[in-house]
C-alpha positions, 0 to 999 in steps of 0.5 A: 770227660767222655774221652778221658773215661774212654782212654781210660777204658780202653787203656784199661782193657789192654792192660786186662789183657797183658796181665789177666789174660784169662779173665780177659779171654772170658770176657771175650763172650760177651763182646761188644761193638766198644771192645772191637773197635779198640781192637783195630786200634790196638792192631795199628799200635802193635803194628806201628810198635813191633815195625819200630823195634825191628828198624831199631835193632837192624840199624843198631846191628849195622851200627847206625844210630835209629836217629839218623834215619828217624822219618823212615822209621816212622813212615814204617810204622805207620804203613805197618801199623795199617797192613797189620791192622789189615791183615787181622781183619783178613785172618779173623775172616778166615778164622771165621768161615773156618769155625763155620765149616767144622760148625762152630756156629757160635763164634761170631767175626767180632769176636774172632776179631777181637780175639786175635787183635788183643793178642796182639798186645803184649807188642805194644811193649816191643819199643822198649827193644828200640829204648834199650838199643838207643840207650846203650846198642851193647843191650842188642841181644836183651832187645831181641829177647824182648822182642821175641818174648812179646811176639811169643807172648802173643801167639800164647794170648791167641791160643788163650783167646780162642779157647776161652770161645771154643772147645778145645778140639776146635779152639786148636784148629782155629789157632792153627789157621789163623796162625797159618793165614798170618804167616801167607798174608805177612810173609815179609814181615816175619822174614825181617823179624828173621834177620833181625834175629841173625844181626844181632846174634849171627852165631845162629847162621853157619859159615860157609864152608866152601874153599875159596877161589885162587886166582886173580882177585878184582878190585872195586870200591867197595868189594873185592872177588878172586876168579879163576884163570879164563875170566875177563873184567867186562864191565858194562855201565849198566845201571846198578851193575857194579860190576861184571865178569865173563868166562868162556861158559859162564856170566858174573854180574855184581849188582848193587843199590844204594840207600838201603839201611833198612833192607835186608838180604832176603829183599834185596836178593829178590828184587836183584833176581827179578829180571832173571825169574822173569819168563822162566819155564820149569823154574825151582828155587832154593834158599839157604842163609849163611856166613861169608867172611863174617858177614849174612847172606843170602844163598839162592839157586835158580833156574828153569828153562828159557827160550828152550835153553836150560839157564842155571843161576847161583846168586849170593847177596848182602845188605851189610850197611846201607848198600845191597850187594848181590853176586849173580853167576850165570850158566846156559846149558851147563854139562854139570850142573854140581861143577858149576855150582861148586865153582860159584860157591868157591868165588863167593867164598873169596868174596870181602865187603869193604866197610863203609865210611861213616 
């Protein structure tokens, strides 16, 4: 009868702070140990829930059925449930000290706890984007305005929250913070929500307007690329490497892995460039997302200096079903840094990925 009443309580409570948020966030002054021990439970669920939407609506816009790869949807799940439980902890800490420094002694960390991890409610509600998909994947779109409009409703929840607790100078502060030290401590995670969003509408990215490259065109299983007069097929059988090109100045390596139905471009384009980051000196980055030949990929220029040589990268990749694949030009010591990377962006322009069988 005690753990009925308690679900009961705590369902309750939730429920509270879904639709009576204020009321809710009044109450947050008299919090209690019961109200914070809930919140690290609701933190696991949201967790578990938003990571279930996400995997859902990736693998409907790869045109996969979420059953087919149901264990590793709910191995996600959980290990987000734990991280996002973590990482509330981790934020309400700094929001904390945070209050401490502008002296707003009167925030306790029980009640910055609570205050950020029942904002995190309305997430529960983010499978109905994974019921909407499984149920007819032509609902994509209306489940990732679902989903968007639970993380919103959640970030309005915290600003609700806080200032139900602080004054309003302070409150604004707090809310700027913790929003801060959540997008350092999950940065990956607010990424896949990203992508989610360019699968299911990839209107957002633009084309990549680029000519592409005349020339011989290379064939592989699941590709094809045109390069220019000069290059030579020089494939190694390097594992991962699908394939691999060569010019007199310059180094073209295709890099695949398999089994990834649940990654997308930005994870694969990190882990294809590990090696070349590595020991670079004077190393800059830059990132863009764009369209090539009706399929997202991730744009990234590098390099640095290495060994005392300057070392320019220009690398293209793609996750677009259940495989990663990544274009990684090379240069060492180029004469004109805009040529070369001109010439690398028209190679990728001619790039095609077959479709997968099923």
């Amino acid at each position: 009868m005690e753990n009925t009443g308690e679900l009961a309580w705590f369902r309750g409570e939730i429920l509270r702070s879904l639709f009576h948020p204020f009321d809710f966030a009044r109450s947050l002054a008299r919090e209690h140990y019961g109200l914070g021990i809930a919140g690290v439970l609701v933190a696991l669920l949201a967790g578990a829930a938003l990571s279930i939407a996400v995997d859902a609506m990736i693998l409907v816009a790869k045109r996969f059925s979420p059953f087919e790869f149901l264990p590793q949807v709910l191995v996600d799940s959980f290990f987000l449930g734990i991280r996002l439980a973590v990482t509330v902890a981790i934020v309400a800490t700094v929001g904390y000290y945070a209050a401490r420094l502008l002296r707003a002694r009167g925030l306790t960390l029980e009640q910055a706890f609570t205050a950020f991890s029942f904002a995190l409610s309305p997430i529960l509600l983010a499978p109905i984007a994974a019921l909407l998909v499984v149920l007819a994947p032509e609902l994509l779109p209306i489940a990732g305005a679902v989903t968007v409009l639970a993380v919103v409703r959640a970030i309005a929840g915290l600003g609700i929250n806080l200032s139900a607790l602080l004054s309003p100078p302070l409150a604004v502060v707090l809310f700027v913070v913790m929003l801060a030290t959540s997008a350092l401590v999950m940065p990956d995670q607010i990424s896949r929500v990203r992508f989610a969003g360019y699968a299911i509408a990839p209107q957002l990215v633009p084309d990549f307007a680029v000519t592409p490259m005349t020339g011989t065109e290379f064939e592989a299983a699941d590709f094809t690329v045109t390069l220019p007069t000069g290059w030579k097929n020089a494939t190694s059988g390097a594992r991962g490497e699908a394939a691999r090109y060569e010019s007199d100045v310059a180094s073209l390596r295709v890099m695949r892995a398999g089994g990834v139905p649940l990654g997308t471009a930005d994870a694969y384009a990190d882990t294809a460039s590990f090696a070349e980051r590595q020991g670079l000196e004077n190393a800059f980055r830059e990132r863009s997302v764009v369209r090539i030949n009706g399929v997202i990929a991730v744009d990234d220029r590098y390099g640095g200096r290495y060994l005392g040589r300057r070392v320019l990268y220009r690398q293209f990749t793609a996750v677009p079903r259940t495989s990663g694949l990544a274009l990684i030009f090379q240069y060492i010591e180029p004469s004109n840094d805009e040529a070369v990377l001109a010439e690398a962006a028209s190679i990728a322009a001619s790039w095609r990925i077959r479709e997968e069988p099923r």
